[in-house]
N, C-alpha and C positions, 0 to 999 in steps of 0.2 A: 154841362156834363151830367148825366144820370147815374142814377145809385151803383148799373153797374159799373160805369165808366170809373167813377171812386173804388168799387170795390176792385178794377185791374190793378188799377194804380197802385193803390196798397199791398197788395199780394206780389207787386213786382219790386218796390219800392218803401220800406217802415217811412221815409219821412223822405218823400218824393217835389216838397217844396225848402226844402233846407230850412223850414219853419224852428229847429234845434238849434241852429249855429247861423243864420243869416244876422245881418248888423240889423237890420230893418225890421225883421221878425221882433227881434228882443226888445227894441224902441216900443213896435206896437204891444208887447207884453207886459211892457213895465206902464204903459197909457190904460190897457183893460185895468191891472193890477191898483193901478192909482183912481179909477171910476170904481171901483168896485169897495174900497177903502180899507183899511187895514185888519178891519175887525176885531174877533173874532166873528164872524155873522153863524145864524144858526142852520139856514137850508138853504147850498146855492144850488144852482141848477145851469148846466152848461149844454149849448143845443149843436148837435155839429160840432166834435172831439175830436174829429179829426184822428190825428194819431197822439194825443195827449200831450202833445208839445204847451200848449194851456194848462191844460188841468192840473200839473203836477202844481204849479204856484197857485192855481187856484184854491186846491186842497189846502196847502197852507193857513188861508185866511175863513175857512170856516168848518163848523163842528160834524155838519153833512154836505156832502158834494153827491151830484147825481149829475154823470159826465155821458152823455151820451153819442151814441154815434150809429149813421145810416147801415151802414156795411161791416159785414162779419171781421173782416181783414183788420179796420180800422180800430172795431171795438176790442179786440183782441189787444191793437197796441195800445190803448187807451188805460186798461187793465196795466198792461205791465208799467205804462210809465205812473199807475198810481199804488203800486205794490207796496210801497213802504207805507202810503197810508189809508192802506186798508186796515180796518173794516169801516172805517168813516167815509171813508169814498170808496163810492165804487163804479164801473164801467156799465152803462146799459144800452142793450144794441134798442134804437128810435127812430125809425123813420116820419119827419115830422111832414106833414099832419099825424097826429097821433094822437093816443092817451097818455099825458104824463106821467112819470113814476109815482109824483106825490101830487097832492092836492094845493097846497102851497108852500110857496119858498119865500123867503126874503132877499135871495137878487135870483137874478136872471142874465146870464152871459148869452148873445148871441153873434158870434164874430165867423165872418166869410162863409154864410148862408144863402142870404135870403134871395140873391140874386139866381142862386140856382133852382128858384120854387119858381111854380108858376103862378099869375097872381091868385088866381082860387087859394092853391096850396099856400099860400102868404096870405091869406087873407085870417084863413079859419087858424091860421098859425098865431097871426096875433092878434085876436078875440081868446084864444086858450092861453098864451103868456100872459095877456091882462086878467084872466078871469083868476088864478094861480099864485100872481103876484101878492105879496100882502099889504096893505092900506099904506101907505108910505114905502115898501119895497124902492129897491133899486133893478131898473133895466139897465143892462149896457150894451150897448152895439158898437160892432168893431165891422166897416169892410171900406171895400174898395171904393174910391172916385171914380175909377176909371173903368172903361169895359173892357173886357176878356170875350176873348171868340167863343168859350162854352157858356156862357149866361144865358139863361132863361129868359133875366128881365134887363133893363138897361141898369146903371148904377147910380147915375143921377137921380135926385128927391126919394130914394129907396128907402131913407131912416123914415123921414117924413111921412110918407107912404104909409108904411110899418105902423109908426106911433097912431095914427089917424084910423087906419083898420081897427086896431085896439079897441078905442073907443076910451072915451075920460076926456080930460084936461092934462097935460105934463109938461112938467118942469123939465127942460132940457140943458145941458152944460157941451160946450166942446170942450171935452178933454185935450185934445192933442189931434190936429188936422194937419197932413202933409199936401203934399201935390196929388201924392199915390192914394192914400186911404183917411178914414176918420172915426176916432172914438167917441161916444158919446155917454153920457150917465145921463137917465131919465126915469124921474118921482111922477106918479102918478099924482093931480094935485086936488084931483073930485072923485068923489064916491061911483065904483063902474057899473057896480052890479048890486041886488038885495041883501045878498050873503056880504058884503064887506060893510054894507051902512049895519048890519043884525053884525058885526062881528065889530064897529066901534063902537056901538051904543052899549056893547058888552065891556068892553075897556075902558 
């Protein structure tokens, strides 16, 4: 599906995959939620917001959130479902490949994306989550096993795929794997870039 295909959707429908009230939804929320760890953390960064059905719990667990999303429709509802915690979060429309909001965070949410980029756009995607990340950050990725008729890419080895474009060494954990989909938390576990070896040998 493409950006505008997401942007019909929305504009016809606030929460068009029942991602609010599905049994399955909540499972895989309370999986992101448990990879991501209780916190406090100080900058997360969530890619593909969808319509905020995330981010509201994510906000919870850290002091900045930058919750983004492709389409005007979506970022709009992204916004309202983090109303109550603004000004710490806030909604930013991102079509990714892109420029980040911040330069770095300490996690990284990326759940029911990556499949829809094409491998370019997935590539340069994550070489910028890894370069962003900070020296021990946490990734997490949240999608499907399975294919959908609108995917770009297949959904098989797609984490993997993912982690390896980055570039580094990672630490990988399965959070919570079903038949349908799989969480993963991932520590980068070697130095990626110049900026992070000048940014420990300061620490």
């Amino acid at each position: 599906m493409t950006i505008e295909g997401f942007e019909r959707t929305f504009s016809g429908d606030p929460d068009p995959w029942r991602t609010f009230e599905d049994r399955d939804e909540a499972i895989k929320r309370e999986a992101i939620l448990h990879a991501i760890g209780p916190g406090p953390h100080g900058r997360i960064l969530e890619l593909a917001a969808g319509n905020g059905s995330n981010s509201r719990a994510i906000a919870a667990r850290t002091l900045r959130l930058d919750a983004t999303e492709a389409t005007s429709a979506g970022t709009r509802l992204v916004a309202a479902a983090l109303r109550s915690h603004q000004p710490r979060a806030r909604a930013i429309r991102l079509a990714v490949p892109g420029r980040l909001p911040r330069r770095h965070y300490d996690v990284v949410v990326i759940a029911e994306l990556l499949y829809y980029l094409s491998p370019r756009e997935m590539k340069r995607t994550a070489r910028d989550v890894a370069r962003a990340l900070r020296p021990g950050g946490t990734l997490v990725l949240a999608h499907h096993r399975i294919d959908f008729h609108d995917f770009a890419q297949h959904a098989a080895h797609l984490h993997a795929d993912f982690l390896k474009q980055g570039g580094g060494s990672w630490r990988t954990r399965t959070v919570r794997r079903t038949g349908r989909w799989s969480v993963l938390t991932c520590t980068c576990s070697s130095i990626k870039t110049a900026n992070d070896y000048k940014q420990l040998r300061l620490n």
